[in-house]
Structures are given as structure tokens and as C-alpha cells.
ZAMARGU-4260 file (C-alpha; in steps of 0.2 Angstrom, whole numbers, plus 5000, padded with zeros to 4 digits):
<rodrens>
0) 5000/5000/5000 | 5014/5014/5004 | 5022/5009/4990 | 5009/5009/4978 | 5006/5028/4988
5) 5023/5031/4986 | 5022/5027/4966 | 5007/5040/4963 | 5016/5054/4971 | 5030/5051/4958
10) 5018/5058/4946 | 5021/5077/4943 | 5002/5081/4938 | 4998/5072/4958 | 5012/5083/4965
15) 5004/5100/4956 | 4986/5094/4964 | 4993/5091/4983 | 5002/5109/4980 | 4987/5116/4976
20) 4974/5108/4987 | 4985/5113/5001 | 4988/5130/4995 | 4968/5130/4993 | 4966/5126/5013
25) 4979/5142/5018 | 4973/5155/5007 | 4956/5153/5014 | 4961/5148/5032 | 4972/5166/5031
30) 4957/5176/5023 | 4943/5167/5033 | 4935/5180/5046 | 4930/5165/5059 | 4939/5152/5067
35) 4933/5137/5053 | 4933/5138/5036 | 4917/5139/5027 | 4909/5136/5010 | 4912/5152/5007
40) 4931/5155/5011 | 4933/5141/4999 | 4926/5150/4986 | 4936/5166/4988 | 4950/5154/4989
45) 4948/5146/4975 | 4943/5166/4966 | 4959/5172/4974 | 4968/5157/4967 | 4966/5162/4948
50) 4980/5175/4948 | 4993/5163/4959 | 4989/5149/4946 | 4993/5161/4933 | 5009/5167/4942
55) 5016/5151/4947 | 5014/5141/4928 | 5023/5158/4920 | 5037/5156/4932 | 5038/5136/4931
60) 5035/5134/4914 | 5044/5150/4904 | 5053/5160/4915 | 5064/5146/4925 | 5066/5137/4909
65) 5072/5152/4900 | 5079/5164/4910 | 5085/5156/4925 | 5104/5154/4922 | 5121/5163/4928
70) 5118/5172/4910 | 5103/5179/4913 | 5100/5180/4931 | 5095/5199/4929 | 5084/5196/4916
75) 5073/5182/4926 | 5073/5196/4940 | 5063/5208/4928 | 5053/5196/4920 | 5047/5189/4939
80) 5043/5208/4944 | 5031/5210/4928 | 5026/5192/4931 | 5019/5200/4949 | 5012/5215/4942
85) 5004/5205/4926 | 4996/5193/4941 | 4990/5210/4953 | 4980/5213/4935 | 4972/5197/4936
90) 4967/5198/4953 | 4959/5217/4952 | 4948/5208/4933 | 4944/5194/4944 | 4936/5202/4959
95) 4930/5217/4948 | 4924/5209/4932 | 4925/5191/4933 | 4916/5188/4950 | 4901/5201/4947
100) 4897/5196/4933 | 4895/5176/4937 | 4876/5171/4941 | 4879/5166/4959 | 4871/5172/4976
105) 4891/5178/4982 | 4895/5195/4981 | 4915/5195/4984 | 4928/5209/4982 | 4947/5209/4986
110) 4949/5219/5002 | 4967/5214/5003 | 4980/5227/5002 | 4991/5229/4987 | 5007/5227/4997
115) 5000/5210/5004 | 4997/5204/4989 | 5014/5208/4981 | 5020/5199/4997 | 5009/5182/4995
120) 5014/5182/4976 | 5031/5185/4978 | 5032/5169/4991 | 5024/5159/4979 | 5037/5166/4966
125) 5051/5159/4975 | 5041/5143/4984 | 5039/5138/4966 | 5055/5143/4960 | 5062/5132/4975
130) 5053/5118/4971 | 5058/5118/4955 | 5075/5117/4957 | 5075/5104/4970 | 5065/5094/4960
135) 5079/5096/4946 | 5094/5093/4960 | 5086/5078/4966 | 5084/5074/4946 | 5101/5076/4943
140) 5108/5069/4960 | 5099/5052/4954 | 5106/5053/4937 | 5120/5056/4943 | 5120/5040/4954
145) 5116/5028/4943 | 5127/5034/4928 | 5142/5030/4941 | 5131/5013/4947 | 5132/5010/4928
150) 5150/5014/4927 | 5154/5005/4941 | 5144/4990/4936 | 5155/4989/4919 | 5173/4993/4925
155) 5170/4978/4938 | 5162/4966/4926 | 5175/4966/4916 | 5187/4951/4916 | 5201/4945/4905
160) 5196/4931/4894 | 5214/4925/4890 | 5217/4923/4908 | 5202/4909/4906 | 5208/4902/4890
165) 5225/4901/4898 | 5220/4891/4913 | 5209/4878/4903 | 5226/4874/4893 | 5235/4874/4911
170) 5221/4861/4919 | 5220/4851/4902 | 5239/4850/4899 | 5239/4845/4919 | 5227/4832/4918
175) 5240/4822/4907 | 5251/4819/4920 | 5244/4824/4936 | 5225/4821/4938 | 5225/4820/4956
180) 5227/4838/4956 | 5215/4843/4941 | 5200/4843/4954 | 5208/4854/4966 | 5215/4865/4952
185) 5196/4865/4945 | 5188/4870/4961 | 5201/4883/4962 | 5193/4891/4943 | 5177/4886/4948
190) 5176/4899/4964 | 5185/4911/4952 | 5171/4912/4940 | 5159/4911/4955 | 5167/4928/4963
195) 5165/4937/4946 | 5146/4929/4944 | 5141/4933/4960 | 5151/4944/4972 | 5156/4957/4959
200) 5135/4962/4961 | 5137/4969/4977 | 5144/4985/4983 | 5156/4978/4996 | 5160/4961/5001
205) 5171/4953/5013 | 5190/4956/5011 | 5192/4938/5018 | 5185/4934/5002 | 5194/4945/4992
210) 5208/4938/4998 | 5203/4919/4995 | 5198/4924/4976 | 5216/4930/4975 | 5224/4916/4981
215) 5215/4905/4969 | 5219/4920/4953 | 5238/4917/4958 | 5238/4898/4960 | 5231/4895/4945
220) 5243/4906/4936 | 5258/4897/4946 | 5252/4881/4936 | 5260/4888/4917 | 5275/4897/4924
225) 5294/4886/4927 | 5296/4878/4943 | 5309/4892/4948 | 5299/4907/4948 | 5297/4916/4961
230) 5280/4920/4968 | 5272/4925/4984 | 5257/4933/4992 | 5265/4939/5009 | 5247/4942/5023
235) 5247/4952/5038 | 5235/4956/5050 | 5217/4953/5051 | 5204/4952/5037 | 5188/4949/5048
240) 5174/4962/5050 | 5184/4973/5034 | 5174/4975/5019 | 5182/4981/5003 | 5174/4983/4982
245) 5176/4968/4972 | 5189/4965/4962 | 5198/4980/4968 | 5215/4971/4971 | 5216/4958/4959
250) 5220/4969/4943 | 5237/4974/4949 | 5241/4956/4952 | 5234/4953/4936 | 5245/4965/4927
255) 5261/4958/4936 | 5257/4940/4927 | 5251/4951/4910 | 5266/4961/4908 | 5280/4955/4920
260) 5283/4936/4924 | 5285/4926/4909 | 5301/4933/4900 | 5316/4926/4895 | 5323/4930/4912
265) 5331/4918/4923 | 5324/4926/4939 | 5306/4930/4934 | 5299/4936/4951 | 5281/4942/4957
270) 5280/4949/4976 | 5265/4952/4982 | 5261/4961/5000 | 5245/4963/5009 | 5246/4973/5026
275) 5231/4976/5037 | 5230/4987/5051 | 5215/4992/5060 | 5204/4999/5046 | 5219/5003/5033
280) 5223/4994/5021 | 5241/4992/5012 | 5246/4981/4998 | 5261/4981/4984 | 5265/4972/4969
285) 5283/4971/4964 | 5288/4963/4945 | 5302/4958/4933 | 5298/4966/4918 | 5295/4954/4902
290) 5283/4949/4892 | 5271/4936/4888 | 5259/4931/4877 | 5242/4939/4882 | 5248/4958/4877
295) 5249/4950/4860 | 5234/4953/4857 | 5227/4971/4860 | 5209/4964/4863 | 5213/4954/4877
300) 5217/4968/4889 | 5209/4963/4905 | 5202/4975/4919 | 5217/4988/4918 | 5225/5000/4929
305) 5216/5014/4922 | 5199/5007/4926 | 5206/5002/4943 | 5213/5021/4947 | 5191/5024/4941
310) 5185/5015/4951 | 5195/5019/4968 | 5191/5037/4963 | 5174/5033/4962 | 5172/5022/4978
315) 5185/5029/4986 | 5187/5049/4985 | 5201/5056/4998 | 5202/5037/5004 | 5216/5031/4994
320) 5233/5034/4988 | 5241/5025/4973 | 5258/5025/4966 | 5266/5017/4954 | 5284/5014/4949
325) 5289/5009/4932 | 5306/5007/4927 | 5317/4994/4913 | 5318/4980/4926 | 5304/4982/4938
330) 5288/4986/4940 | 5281/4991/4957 | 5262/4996/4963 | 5256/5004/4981 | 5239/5005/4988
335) 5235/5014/5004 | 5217/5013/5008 | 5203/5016/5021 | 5190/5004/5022 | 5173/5005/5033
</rodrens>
């Protein structure tokens, strides 16, 4: 029921009719002589209400539209003072033209002095011009937000197909000579993909599992690589009751593998630091340079450090501190950041 309530208010024309139904009640509660409003304060409500309509769809409708902007600020300014005066000439036809001749039994005039009236039209001036603008700032706030749930929802949905490609080579060339450790290997993808289906939906999830997905990313990656390469995922501290965005982490380490470890050097090398401390969060990546074969082939260009830097500017504003070092033999990444 409230939302179905809720849902009708959305509509602009039930807004307009609330408005004005209230505005109704406090014209002819302010004008009424006794304590209750009668029939006939309603009527002069609703008589007295023909120039405010009048004033507030002129303002709403072509002087907001139009005029309203740092450009021609003055002009609106005018344009609302003729507005006024053009709605103190309905009001004068109304009560002197309009009402008389209507075949009714009321005979109303407008005993209201001018200087009220400029008063009570130049509050429904800016009372409309106020609800306007809210109405566009709320607009825009929720355009706003999802254009960046949108962005957000691509930048982390993104995955590297290669990366999946190379692992079914790995588990298939592994299951020719060690099929004891296929299944483990399998489950090992199987919570990979898992993470991206399912975790990657929400806003935050728990960095226990962030961790988990990246131990899985680099033990699979460990399968393809020569026996003496050196590869570790150093932990500190405690991960429990810290929450952090999916998929945050992981494209650093994924761009060690990509563009590091893999070369023709005989010390290929991937160090890899996660440091917790209260609610801040530290991690490096440190990488031989060299190449391999996945930056081949532009298309295959995974997440990417730009989107990363995106993203932790998005989630992350005045939380986080990034650098990263990039020289001929090594290729080094620093994350500071404050999770909640």
C-alpha cells in the first residue's frame, strides 16, 4: 500500500494537485473571518487562486526554463517583477469583472491590500522557483548515481578472457600427468568464476574473500610458469569484520602476470604484500619486467590499471593513495586505503 502511495506521488500532475489543494486550505484559512473555514472562504480561495495559478505556471513553465541561468540572472529578476504585476491585474479583473458578473448568490471583492498581495505572490514566486530546482537537483543527483552505478557495474564486470583460456590449457595440459590435482585446480577456477558471477554484484564484500579469490587468481597462474619462479602473496593482520569493492586488488596482480613474469629472464619474480592494520589497508606488487603472450593481442586487455585508478576514485574519493613505479627491470604498485 505505501508503495503503491509512494508510486502515485512520483507523478508530477499528483504533485501539482497536493500543492494546490494545500495551498487551497491556507489561502482561505488566512482570509477566513472566523475560526473554521466555510463554504464560502473556499470560494474566495479558489477566486483568489486564479492570479497565483497564473503566476506560478509563468514562472515554472517560461521564466525558470528560460531565464534562470548565471547568464541571465537579471533578466529572470525583471521578467518575475512583471510576472507580479501582470498577476495584481488578474486579481483586480477577477474580483472586479469576473466575480460580478458570474450568476451566483456571492458577492466577493478583494479587500486585501496591494502590498499584501505583492507579498503572498512574491512567496509563491520563490516557493515555486524552490521547488523547482529541488526537483531538478534531486533529478540530477539520481542521474548522477546511477550513471556512476552503471560505470561502476562495467569497470567491475570486466574480466580478461585470455586469463580463462589460459587456465583451461593449464588444467587440460595437467590432467595428462597429474589428475590428482585437476579437481583441486578445477575448484580453484570454479570459485574464480563464481566471485566474478556473484560477488562482483554487490557494493562491498568481505576482504576475507577478496583475499581467497586472490589466492585462487595466483595459484592458477603458478600452474603455466617454470618451477623456479618466484611467487608469493605475503598476509598480515586481520581480514575479519573489513569490507572492501570487488575486484579492487586483483588487477594489479593481474598486470604483474600480464606484463611481468613470463620473459626470457632467469629470475622471473612476482611479490605480492597485503598489510592490514585496524581499518587501513596496504598492499604492493613488485615485478620483473618481460613479456608474455596475452599483450599480444590488444583485445585481450583485462580489467586495467586505468579502470582500477576509476574505480577507487569513484568508491573511494580522499580514501586512497596510489603509486606506481615503472622502470626497465621492475615494475612496482602501492595501495593505501581506508575501508569502513
Amino acid at each position: 500500500m505505501i508503495r503503491r502511495i509512494t508510486g502515485l506521488y512520483r507523478h508530477s500532475w499528483i504533485q501539482h494537485l497536493f500543492f494546490w489543494g494545500a495551498s487551497l486550505y491556507f489561502i482561505g484559512s488566512y482570509f477566513s473571518i472566523s475560526n473554521a473555514i466555510g463554504e464560502i472562504d473556499i470560494i474566495y480561495s479558489a477566486c483568489f487562486h486564479i492570479s497565483l495559478v497564473t503566476l506560478v505556471y509563468i514562472n515554472l513553465r517560461v521564466l525558470i526554463p528560460r531565464l534562470l541561468s548565471r547568464k541571465t540572472a537579471f533578466l529572470y529578476i525583471v521578467f518575475s517583477m512583471l510576472t507580479i504585476a501582470l498577476a495584481l491585474l488578474v486579481h483586480e479583473l477577477t474580483f472586479e469583472l469576473l466575480i460580478p458578473a458570474l450568476p451566483w448568490e456571492y458577492y466577493m471583492v478583494s479587500f486585501t491590500d496591494p502590498w499584501v498581495l505583492v507579498t503572498i505572490f512574491s512567496c509563491y514566486l520563490v516557493l515555486s522557483m524552490l521547488i523547482k530546482l529541488s526537483k531538478s537537483w534531486f533529478r540530477l543527483q539520481q542521474l548522477e548515481a546511477e550513471q556512476k552505478d552503471m560505470e561502476l557495474r562495467s569497470l567491475r564486470f570486466q574480466i580478461n578472457p585470455h586469463f580463462l583460456l589460459n587456465s583451461l590449457n593449464s588444467l587440460y595440459g595437467l590432467s595428462l600427468s597429474d589428475t590428482e590435482e585437476v579437481s583441486k585446480y578445477i575448484m580453484r577456477l570454479s570459485n574464480i568464476l563464481k566471485h566474478i558471477l556473484y560477488e562482483t554484484r554487490k557494493e562491498k564484500i568481505p576482504l576475507s574473500q577478496e583475499v581467497s579469490y586472490i589466492r585462487d587468481f595466483i595459484e592458477l597462474h603458478k600452474i603455466r610458469l617454470p618451477r623456479n619462479t618466484d611467487i608469493t602473496f605475503d598476509l598480515q593482520g586481520v581480514t575479519d569484520h573489513l569490507y572492501i569493492a570487488p575486484m579492487l586488488i586483483i588487477p594489479f596482480i593481474e598486470n604483474a602476470f600480464k606484463h611481468g613474469i613470463g620473459g626470457d629472464s632467469d629470475q622471473n619474480y612476482a611479490h605480492f604484500t597485503l598489510n592490514i592494520a585496524g581499518t587501513r589497508l596496504e598492499f604492493s606488487a613488485k615485478n620483473n619486467r618481460g613479456f608474455v603472450d596475452e599483450i599480444k593481442n590488444e583485445e585481450y586487455n583485462g580489467i586495467g590499471l586505468e579502470n582500477v585508478k576509476r574505480r577507487l576514485a569513484l568508491l573511494y574519493p580522499s580514501k586512497h593513495e596510489l603509486r606506481v613505479s615503472d622502470n626497465s627491470r621492475e615494475f612496482a604498485v602501492y595501495l593505501k586505503l581506508k575501508l569502513t
